[in-house]
N, C-alpha and C positions, 0 to 999 in steps of 0.2 A: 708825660705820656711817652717820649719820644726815649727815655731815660729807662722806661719800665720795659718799654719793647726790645732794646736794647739788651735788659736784664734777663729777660727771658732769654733773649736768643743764645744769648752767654750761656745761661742754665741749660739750653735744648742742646748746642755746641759738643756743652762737658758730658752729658747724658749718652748721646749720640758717639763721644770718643771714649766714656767707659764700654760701652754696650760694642763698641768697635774691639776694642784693648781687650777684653773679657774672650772674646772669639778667638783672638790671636792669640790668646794666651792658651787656649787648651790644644793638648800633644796629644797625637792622636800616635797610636801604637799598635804593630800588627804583631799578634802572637799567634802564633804555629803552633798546633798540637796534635802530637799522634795523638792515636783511637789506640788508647788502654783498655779500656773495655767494651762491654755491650752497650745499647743506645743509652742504656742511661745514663752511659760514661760521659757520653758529649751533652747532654739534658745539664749535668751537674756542673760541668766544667763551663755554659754558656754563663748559669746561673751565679757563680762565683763570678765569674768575670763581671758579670751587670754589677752585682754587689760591690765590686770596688770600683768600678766607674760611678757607681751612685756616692761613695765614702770619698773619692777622690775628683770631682767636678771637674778641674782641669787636666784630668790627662783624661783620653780615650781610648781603653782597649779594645782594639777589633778583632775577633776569634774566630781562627780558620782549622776545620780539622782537616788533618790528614791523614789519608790513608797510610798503611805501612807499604803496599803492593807499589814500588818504582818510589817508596820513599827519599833513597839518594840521590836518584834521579833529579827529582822534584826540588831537591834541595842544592844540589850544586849546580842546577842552570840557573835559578834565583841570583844566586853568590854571582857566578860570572854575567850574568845581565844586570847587577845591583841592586835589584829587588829581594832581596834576601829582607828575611822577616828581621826586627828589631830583637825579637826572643823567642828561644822556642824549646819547647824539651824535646827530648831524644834519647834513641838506647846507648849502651853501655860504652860503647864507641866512640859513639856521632859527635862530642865535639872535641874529643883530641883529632879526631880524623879531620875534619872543619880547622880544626885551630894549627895546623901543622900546613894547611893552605892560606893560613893568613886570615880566617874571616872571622875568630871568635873573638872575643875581645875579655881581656885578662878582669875577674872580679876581685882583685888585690882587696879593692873597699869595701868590697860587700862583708869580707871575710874580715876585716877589721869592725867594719858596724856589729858585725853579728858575733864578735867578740868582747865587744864594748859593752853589747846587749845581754849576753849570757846565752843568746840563742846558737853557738857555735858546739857548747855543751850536749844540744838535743840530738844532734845527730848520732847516729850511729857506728862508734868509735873506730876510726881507720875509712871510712866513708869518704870524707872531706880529702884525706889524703890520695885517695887514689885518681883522685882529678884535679891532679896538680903536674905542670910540666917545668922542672928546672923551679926556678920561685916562686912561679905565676901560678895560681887558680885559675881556672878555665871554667868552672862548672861549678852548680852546687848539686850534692843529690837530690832526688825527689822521691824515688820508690826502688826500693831494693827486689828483683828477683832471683829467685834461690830455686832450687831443687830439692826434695826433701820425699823419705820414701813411706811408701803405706802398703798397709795390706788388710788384706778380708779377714773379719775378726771370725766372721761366721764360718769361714772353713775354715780354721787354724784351729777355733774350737772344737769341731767335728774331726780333726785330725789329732787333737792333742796334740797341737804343737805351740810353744809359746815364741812370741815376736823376735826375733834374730837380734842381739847385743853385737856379734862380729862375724865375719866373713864364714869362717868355719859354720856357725846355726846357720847361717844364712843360706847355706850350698846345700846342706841336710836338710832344713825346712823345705827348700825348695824341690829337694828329692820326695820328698816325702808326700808334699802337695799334690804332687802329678801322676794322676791316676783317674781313671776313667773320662779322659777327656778333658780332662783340666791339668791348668800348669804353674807350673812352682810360680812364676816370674813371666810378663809380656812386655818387649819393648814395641820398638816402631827404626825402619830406616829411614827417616827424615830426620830433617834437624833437631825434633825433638830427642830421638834414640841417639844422636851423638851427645848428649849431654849426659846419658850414663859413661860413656866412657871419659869426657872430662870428670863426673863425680869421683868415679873409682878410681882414676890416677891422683887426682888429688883425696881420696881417702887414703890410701897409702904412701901418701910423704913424697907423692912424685912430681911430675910438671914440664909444663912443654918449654921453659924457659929459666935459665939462671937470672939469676942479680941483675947482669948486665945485658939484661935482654934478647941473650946470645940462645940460640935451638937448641933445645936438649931430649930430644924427644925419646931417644932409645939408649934409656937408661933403664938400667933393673928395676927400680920400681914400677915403671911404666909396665915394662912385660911381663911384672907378676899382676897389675890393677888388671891387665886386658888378658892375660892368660886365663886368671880367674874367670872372666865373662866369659871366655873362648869354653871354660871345663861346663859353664852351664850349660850352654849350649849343647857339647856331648855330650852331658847328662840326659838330654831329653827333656828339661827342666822346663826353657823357655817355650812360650805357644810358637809352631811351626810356620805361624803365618807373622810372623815378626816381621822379619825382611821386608814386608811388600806393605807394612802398615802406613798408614802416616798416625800421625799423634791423635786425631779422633777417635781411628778404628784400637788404636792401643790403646784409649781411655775406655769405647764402650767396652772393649771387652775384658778388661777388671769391672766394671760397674753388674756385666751380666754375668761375674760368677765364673769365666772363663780360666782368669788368674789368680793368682793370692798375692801376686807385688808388684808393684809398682812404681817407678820414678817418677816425679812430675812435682807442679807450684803448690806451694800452700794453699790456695783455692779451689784447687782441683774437686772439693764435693762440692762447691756452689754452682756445680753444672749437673746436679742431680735435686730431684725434690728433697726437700728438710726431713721427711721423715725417713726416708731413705737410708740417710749416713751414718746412723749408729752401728750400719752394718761396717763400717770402715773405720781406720787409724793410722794415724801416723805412728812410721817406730821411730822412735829415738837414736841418734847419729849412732850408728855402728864404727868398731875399733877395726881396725885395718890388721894385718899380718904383725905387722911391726909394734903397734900399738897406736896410731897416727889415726886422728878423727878429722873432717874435711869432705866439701862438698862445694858446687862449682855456683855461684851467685854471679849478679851483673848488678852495677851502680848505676841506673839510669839516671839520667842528666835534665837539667834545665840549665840555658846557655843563653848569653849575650853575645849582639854581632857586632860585627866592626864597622859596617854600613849605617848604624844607628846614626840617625842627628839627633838626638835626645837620650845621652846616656843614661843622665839624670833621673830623668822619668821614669826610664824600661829599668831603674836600682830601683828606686822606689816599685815600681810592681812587681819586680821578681822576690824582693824581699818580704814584699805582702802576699803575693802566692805562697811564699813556704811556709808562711807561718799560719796560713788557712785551711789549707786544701785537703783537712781533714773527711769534707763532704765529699770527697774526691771517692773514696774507699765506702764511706757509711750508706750513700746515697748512689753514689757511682760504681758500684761493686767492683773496682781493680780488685783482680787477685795477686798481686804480688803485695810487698811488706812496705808500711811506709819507712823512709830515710830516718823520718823522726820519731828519736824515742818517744817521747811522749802523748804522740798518736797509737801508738802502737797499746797504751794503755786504757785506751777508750773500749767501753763495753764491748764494741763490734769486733775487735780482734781477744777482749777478755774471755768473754762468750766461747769462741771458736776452739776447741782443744787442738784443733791440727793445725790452724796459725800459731798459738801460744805453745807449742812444741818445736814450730818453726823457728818463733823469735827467740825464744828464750835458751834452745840448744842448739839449733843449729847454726842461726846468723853469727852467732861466735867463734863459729871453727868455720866459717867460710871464707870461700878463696877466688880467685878470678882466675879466667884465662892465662893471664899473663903472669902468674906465680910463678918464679920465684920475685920478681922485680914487685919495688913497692909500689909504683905506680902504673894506670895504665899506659898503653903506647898504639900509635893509628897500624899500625901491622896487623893488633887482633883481628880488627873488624875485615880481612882480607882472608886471615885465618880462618876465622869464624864462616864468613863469609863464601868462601870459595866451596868448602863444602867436602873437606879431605878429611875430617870427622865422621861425616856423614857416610861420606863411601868404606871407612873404615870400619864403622859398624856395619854396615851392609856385610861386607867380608866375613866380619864375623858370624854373624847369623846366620850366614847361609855354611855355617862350618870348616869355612877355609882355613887353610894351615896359618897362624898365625905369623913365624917369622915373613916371610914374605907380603903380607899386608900391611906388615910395618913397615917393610922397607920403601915399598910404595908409598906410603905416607908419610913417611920422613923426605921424601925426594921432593914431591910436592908441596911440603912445607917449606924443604931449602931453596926449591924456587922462588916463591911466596916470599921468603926473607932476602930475594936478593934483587924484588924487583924494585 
């Protein structure tokens, strides 16, 4: 009797230090994510995460969205108080600018696994490289956004006018369009309207930056991409109320018929009803003066920190994120592109003609902020950031002399490069 109680207690013992051991072994893991899209962006993205908490018992992903409003904020007082998440995505920037403070943490393995695996092939060719500093990877992609332009089929037809191939139809369509209160072309002064002006210098073989990362901002190509927008302008082309728009007021009014073109994401009709967008299209990358095709994307990022005690773990999730998060787009309506080619083949962007115009011609001739250099560097987001694009469009729209809006914005950028 005294032998069996014994036995038992053994047995309760080892029971008691599995069920102990079992606790301690699961990693629990905080992952940070901006708000890509509308609610059901974060619905989709909780639902993933449970999915692999359920597939993977011992580790625990804990999912915090984040807003983008004081995003950097939010993220660099974490870093310097230690609580910096284990993983997290981020735009275009966010982790050279992070990883040049020390807190990313290099995915050398990741990029070996997922060469070993074949999954290094799916990305989006030149993707992987451009979030690479010196040897180190820092990042992998997750979704590509891009800029890409449309217009109203319905007045183009009433005009007889067919979709602009280059610059030249593109200034005549635009003449042409604007009459009785309607206008060839609508931007916006916000951040969104400086992104025609990085499109158009990078349509024309130009660029705020050489090889070695060095400002090259007023160069001849530059002042024929932004002279052109300056001629639409005093054409009477562009709607009058540009300057003061932000990026909503310059969507609804291409949607009411106001304009016939438009700049903006491959998603841009998923913010009107389905039946709606036959009235709209994407055109096809147009040829520049020179012959140079081009147009301004952003690599956003998913990242590892340096704060991690469990690298281990947060490789295994990051690497099961990417190879998932197709419900990300299906379910989760992101309008930007995914990194991975072979999401990109899935029905939901098969279906869509102004994504599959996106992917298929434009993600090839695109470019980053930081062209000419092959990789990115933490300056952009300062550039980007600070908002001397933005005021430079401004200038223009409101018809200002062009040389002199350059040269305010070169002075501004030389700052920016020397802080």
């Amino acid at each position: 009797m005294g032998r069996f109680r014994l036995l038992k207690m053994g047995l309760l013992a080892t029971s008691l230090m599995a069920v102990t051991g079992g606790a301690h072994a699961q990693v629990k893991i905080d992952f940070w994510d901006q708000i890509w899209g509308p609610a059901e962006y974060i619905d989709s993205a909780k639902a993933l995460v449970d999915k692999f908490n359920k597939e993977n018992p011992k580790i625990q992903v804990q999912y915090r969205s984040v807003p983008w409003a004081n995003w950097y904020q939010t993220y660099a007082t974490a870093i310097s108080a230690g609580t910096a998440p284990d993983v997290s995505t981020g735009a275009g920037y966010q982790s050279i600018q992070f990883h040049d403070m020390g807190a990313i943490r290099p995915m050398n393995d990741v990029i070996t696994d997922f060469e070993k695996s074949g999954d290094l092939k799916d990305f989006v060719p030149g993707s992987v490289e451009k979030l690479k500093a010196g040897d180190e990877y820092f990042a992998l992609p997750w979704n590509i956004d891009i800029r890409i332009w449309f217009y109203n089929k319905e007045m183009f037809d009433a005009a007889g006018v067919k979709p602009p191939t280059n610059w030249s139809e593109f200034r005549t369509a635009a003449k042409s369009l604007t009459k009785n209160g309607k206008y060839g072309l609508v931007a916006s002064g916000d951040t969104g309207g400086s992104h025609y002006v990085y499109s158009l210098i990078l349509n024309n073989g130009g660029g705020l930056f050489n090889e070695k990362k060095e400002l090259t901002f007023n160069t001849d190509r530059n002042k024929e991409a932004l002279q052109f927008l300056s001629d639409l302008v005093k054409d009477g082309s562009v709607h009058p109320a540009s300057a003061g728009y932000d990026s909503d007021q310059r969507r609804r009014a291409f949607f009411q018929g106001e304009a016939a073109m438009i700049l903006d994401g491959p998603g841009l009709l998923d913010a009107i009803p389905a039946d709606q967008r036959q009235k709209f299209a994407a055109v096809s990358p147009m040829t520049g003066p020179h012959g140079d095709k081009g147009t301004i994307f952003w690599v956003n990022n998913i990242m590892m920190y340096e704060q991690t005690k469990n690298p281990e773990e947060v490789k295994t999730f990051l690497e099961w994120w990417s190879r998932n998060q197709l419900p990300l787009w299906t379910q989760g309506k992101v309008r930007s592109l995914p990194a991975r080619v072979s999401f990109s083949k899935d029905p939901f962007f098969a279906q869509d003609p102004a994504r599959q115009t996106a992917i298929a011609e434009y993600v090839p001739i695109a470019k980053t902020t930081g062209t000419k250099s092959e990789a990115i560097f933490a300056k952009l987001n300062a550039v980007e950031g600070d908002g001397v694009m933005m005021s430079l469009m401004q200038e223009i729209l409101q018809g200002k002399d062009l040389g002199p809006a350059m040269e305010r914005a070169e002075g501004k950028l030389k700052s920016i490069m020397k802080e």
